[in-house]
ZAZALO-96456 format. One record per residue (C-alpha): residue in one letter; y negated, x negated, z. Coordinates in steps of 0.05 Angstrom, whole numbers, padded with zeros to 5 digits, always signed. Each point is the difference from the previous one (the first is absolute). Example, Ala and Ser with C-alpha at 12.3 -4.5 7.8 and 13.67 -1.06 7.14 Angstrom:
// residues 2
a+00090-00246+00156;s-00069-00027-00013;
END
This chain:
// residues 406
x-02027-02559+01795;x+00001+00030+00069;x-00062-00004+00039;x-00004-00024+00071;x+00011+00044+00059;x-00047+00001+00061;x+00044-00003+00055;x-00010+00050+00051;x+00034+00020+00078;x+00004+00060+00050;x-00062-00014+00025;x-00033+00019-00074;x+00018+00064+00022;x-00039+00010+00054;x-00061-00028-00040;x+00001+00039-00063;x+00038+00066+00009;x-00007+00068+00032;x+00028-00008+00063;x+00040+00071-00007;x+00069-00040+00011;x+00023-00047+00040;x+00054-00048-00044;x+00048-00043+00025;x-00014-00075+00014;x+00030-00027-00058;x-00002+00015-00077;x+00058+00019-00029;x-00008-00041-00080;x+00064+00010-00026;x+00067+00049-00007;x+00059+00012-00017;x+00055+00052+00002;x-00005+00004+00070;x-00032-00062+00027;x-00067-00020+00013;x-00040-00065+00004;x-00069-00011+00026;x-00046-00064-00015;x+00029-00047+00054;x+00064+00010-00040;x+00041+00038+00065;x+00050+00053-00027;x+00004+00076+00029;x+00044+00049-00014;x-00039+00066-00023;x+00026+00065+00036;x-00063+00035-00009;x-00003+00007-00081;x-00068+00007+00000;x-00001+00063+00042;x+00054+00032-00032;x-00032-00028-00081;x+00044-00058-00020;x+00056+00039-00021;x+00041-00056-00028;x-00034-00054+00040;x-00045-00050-00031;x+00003-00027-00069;x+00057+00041-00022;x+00013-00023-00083;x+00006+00071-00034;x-00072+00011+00035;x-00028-00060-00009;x+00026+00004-00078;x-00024+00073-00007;x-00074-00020+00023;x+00006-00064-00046;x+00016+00033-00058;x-00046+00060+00012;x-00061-00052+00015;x+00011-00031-00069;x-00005+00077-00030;x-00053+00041+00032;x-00040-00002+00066;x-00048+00071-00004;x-00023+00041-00043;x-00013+00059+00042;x+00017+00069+00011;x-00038+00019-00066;x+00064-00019-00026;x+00064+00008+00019;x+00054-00068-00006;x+00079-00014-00003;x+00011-00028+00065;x-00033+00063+00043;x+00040+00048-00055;x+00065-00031+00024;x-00008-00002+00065;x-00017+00072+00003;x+00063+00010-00030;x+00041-00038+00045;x-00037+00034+00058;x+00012+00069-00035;x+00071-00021-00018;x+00017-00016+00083;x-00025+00046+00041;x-00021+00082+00009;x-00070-00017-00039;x-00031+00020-00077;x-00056-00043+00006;x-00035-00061+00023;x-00065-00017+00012;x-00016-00079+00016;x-00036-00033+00039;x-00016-00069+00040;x+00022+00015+00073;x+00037+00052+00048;x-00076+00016+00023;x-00015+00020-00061;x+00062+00039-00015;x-00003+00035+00059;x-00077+00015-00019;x+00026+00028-00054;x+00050+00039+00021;x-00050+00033+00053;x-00047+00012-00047;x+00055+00039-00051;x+00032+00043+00057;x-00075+00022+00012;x-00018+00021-00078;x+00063+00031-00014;x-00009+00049+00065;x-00080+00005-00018;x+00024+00020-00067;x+00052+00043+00015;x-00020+00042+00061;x-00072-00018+00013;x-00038-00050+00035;x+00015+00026+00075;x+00066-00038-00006;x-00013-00069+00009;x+00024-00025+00064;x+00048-00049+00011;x+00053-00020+00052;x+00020-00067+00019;x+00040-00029+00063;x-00025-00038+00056;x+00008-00077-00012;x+00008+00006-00072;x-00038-00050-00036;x-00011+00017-00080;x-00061-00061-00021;x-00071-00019+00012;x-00043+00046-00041;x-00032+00047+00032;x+00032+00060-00020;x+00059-00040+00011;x+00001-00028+00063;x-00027+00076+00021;x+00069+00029-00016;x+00023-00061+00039;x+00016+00025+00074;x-00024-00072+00035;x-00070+00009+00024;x-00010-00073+00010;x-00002+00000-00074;x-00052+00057-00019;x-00046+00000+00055;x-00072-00032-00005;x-00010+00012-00077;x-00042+00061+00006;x+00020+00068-00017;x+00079+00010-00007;x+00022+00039-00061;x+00007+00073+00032;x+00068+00039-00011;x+00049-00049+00032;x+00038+00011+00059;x+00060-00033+00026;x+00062+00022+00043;x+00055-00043+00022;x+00059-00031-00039;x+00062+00024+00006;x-00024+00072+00033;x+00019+00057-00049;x-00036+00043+00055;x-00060-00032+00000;x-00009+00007-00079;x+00028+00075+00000;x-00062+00010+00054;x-00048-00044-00049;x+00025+00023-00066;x-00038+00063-00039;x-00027+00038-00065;x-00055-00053+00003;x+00042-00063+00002;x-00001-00029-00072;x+00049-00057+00024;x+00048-00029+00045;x-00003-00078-00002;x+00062-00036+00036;x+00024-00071-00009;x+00085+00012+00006;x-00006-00062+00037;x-00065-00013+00044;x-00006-00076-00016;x-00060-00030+00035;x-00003+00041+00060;x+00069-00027+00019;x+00060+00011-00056;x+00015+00065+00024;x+00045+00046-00051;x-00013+00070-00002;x+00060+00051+00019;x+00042+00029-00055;x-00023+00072+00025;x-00074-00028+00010;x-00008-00004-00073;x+00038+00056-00031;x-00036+00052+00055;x-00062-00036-00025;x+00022+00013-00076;x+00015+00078+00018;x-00071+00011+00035;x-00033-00037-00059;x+00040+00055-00040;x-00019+00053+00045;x-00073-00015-00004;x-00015-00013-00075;x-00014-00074+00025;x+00017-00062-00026;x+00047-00053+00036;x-00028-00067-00011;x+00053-00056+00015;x-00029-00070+00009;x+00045-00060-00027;x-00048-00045-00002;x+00047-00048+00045;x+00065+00040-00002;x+00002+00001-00078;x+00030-00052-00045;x+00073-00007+00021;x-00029-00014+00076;x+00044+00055+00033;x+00060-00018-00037;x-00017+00063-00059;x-00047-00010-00050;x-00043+00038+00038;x+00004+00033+00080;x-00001+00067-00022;x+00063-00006-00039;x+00030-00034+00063;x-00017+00068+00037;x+00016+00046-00064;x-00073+00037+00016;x-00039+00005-00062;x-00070-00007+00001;x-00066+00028-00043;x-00031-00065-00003;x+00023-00072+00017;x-00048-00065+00005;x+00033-00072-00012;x-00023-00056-00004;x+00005-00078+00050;x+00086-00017-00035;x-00026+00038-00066;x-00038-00065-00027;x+00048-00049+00041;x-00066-00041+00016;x-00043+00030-00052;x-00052+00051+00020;x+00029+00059-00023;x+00003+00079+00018;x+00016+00060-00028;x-00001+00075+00015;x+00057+00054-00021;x+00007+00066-00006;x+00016+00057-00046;x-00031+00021-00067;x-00016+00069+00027;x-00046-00041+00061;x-00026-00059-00044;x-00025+00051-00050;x-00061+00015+00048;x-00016-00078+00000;x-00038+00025-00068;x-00033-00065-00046;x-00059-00025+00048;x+00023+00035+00068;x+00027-00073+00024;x-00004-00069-00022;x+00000-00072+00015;x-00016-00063-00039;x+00065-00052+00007;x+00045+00065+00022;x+00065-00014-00059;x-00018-00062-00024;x+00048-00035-00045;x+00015-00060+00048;x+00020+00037+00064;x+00027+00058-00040;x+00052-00058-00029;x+00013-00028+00064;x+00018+00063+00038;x+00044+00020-00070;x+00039-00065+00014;x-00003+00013+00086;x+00041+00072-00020;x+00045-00027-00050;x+00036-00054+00059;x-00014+00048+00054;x+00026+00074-00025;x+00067-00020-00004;x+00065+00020+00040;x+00008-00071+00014;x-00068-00022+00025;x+00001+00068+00034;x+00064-00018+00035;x-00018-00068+00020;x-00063+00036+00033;x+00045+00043+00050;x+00041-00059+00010;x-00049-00048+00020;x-00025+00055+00041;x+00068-00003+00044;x-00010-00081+00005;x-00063+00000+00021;x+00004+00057+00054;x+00066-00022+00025;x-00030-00060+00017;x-00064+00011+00020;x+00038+00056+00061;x+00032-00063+00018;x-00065-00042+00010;x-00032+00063+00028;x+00057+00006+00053;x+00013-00066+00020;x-00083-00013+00014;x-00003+00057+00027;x-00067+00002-00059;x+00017+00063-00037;x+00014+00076+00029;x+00017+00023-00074;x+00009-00021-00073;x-00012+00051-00051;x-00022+00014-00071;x+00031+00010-00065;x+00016-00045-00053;x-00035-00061+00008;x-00065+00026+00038;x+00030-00011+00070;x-00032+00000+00067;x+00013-00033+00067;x-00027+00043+00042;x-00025-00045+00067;x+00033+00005+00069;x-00045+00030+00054;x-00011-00080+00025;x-00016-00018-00062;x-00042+00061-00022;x-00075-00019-00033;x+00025-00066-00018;x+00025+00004-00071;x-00053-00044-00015;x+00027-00053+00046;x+00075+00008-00037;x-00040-00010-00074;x-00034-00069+00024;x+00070-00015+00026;x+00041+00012-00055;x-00055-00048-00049;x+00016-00056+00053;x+00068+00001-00021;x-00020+00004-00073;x+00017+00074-00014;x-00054+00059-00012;x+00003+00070+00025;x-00043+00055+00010;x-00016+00049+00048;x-00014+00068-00009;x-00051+00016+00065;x+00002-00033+00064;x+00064+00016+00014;x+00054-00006-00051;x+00016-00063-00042;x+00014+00016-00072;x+00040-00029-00061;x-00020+00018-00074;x+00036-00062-00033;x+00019-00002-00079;x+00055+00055-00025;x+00039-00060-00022;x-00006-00042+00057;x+00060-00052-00002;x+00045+00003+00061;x+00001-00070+00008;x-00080+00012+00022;x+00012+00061+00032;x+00050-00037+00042;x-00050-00063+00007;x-00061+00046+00015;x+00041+00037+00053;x+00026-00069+00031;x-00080-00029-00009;x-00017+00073+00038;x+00042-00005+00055;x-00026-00069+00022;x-00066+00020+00001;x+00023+00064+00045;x+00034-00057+00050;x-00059-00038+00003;x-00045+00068+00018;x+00036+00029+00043;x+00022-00058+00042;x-00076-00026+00014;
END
């Protein structure tokens, strides 16, 4: 018997939750593949994936059947014990990429907490305490706990919570120079997203990242890469650093892992995780059977050469047309990205606005994102249907007729 509902609106929002975001007007209540209704019943296309999390769009039937069959099995039982779903996964995670291990967790925060915590204990336990610092890039955003959000290089971020965890400093992206200058006996890691997501979909240059793997050599420190929204099949490779061929120490994942399903995870190499020694790190949910199954079923569709392959191509659809849009509106200076993390970078009339182009684009019934005030992103589903991508685009391009004539 299923009990009553109280309904409830936008407004509700604004009455009984933190007012930390700011959500749309409407409420999206139901999707699928890569559609989207809300409770008025209107249709959207969804181009923004969740910010880069619905890998294969909403309601896709291996996940839903893989979190169906695993809620009729086992929910939790804690990291006292191990369980089949986390074992597997590990594997497949072992299996695919440079890593030995896997630790699990619930978010790319807390992946990339543990990852910063790691680099520090294997150089405290290796070469002393002295060598602890760590060096991030300007704009790089890395999650919301504190020591998190302190390796982040957005100040707007980690300001006004007291006392910032000490050993930081950041130095531009892209600037070999500037982290040569930075870079030294002290520095326990490098931390570099291979694509800077939300400061602006910006991909690091091929000789960016292997200078940054050579100094991380030179200096006994560890290169951190941060996949948190590059990882999962988003760049068109499993993961970004195989699209670069630049290896790292320690990778964090997490946003397509789970498809939908809070999920993250942390890799690195036996010789590393060794100093993550039984009660050095921990967290309650972090591998739990349901979100372990889920992102087991995410890999299996995603790591494939023919998922892989329909990534790169719908990468060519989508930026072939959106130069078009961005040319004929004169709306767009740039498109660029790999995979399908792309960014329109705004025209100098249109710069600050990307705001303006997101309330735009919902008008017309599709849903983007943008990645700071000035470039419009796209993080749809891997497996986005042309068909949509073609009806999105069309959807898109009205909304940029109506803004830019007004």
């Amino acid at each position: 018997m299923s009990v009553e509902q109280a309904p409830v609106q936008r407004a509700d929002f604004d009455q009984v939750m933190v007012p930390n975001y700011a959500p749309a007007a409407f409420i999206p209540v139901r999707g699928l593949g890569s559609r989207v209704w809300d409770q008025s019943g209107r249709e959207l296309i969804d181009f923004a994936g969740g910010i880069a999390v619905n890998a294969l769009g909403h309601c896709h039937p291996v996940l839903v059947k893989a979190l169906t069959e695993q809620a009729n099995q086992l929910w939790h039982v804690s990291n006292v014990f191990t369980n089949e779903p986390a074992l597997r996964l590990a594997h497949k995670l072992v299996e695919a990429t440079f890593a030995d291990r896997a630790f699990f967790c619930n978010s790319g925060a807390e992946a990339n907490e543990a990852a910063f915590k790691l680099a520090r204990r294997v150089a405290h336990d290796r070469f002393g305490p002295e060598k602890h610092e760590i060096i991030a890039t300007v704009n790089s955003f890395h999650g919301r706990t504190l020591f998190t959000v302190s390796v982040g290089g957005q100040p707007k971020y980690s300001d006004g919570f007291g006392p910032k965890i000490t050993g930081i400093s950041h130095v531009a992206y892209n600037d070999l120079d500037a982290l040569k200058a930075q870079i030294s006996d002290k520095t326990c890691a490098v931390v570099i997203e291979p694509i800077q997501g939300e400061s602006g979909v910006v991909p690091a240059d091929q000789a960016y990242l292997e200078g940054a793997r050579a100094l991380c050599d030179q200096h006994n420190a560890l290169l951190v890469f941060d996949e948190v929204q590059t990882g999962v099949g988003r760049s068109g490779s499993l993961y970004a650093y195989q699209h670069f061929g630049v290896t790292p120490d320690i990778l964090t994942s997490a946003k397509s892992l789970g498809g939908g399903f809070p999920i993250g995870a942390m890799l690195t190499t036996s010789e590393l995780a060794s100093h993550f020694a039984p009660g050095t790190h921990g967290t309650t949910y972090g591998g739990n059977p349901l979100g372990c199954a889920v992102a087991c079923a995410v890999l299996d569709v995603v790591n494939t050469p023919e998922t892989l392959a329909g990534i790169r191509e719908r990468h060519a659809r989508f930026k072939a047309r959106l130069e078009l849009i961005g040319e004929q509106y004169g709306l767009f200076s740039k498109v660029r990205g790999v995979g399908l993390l792309i960014g329109c970078v705004l025209s100098e009339a249109w710069a600050g606005k990307a705001k303006a182009v997101l309330d735009a684009a919902e008008r017309d019934g599709v849903m983007v994102l943008q990645a700071g005030p000035d470039v419009v992103r796209f993080a749809p589903s891997l497996v986005i249907e042309h068909a949509d991508i073609d009806e999105g685009l069309d959807r898109f391009e009205r909304a940029v007729a109506r803004l830019t004539q007004v």
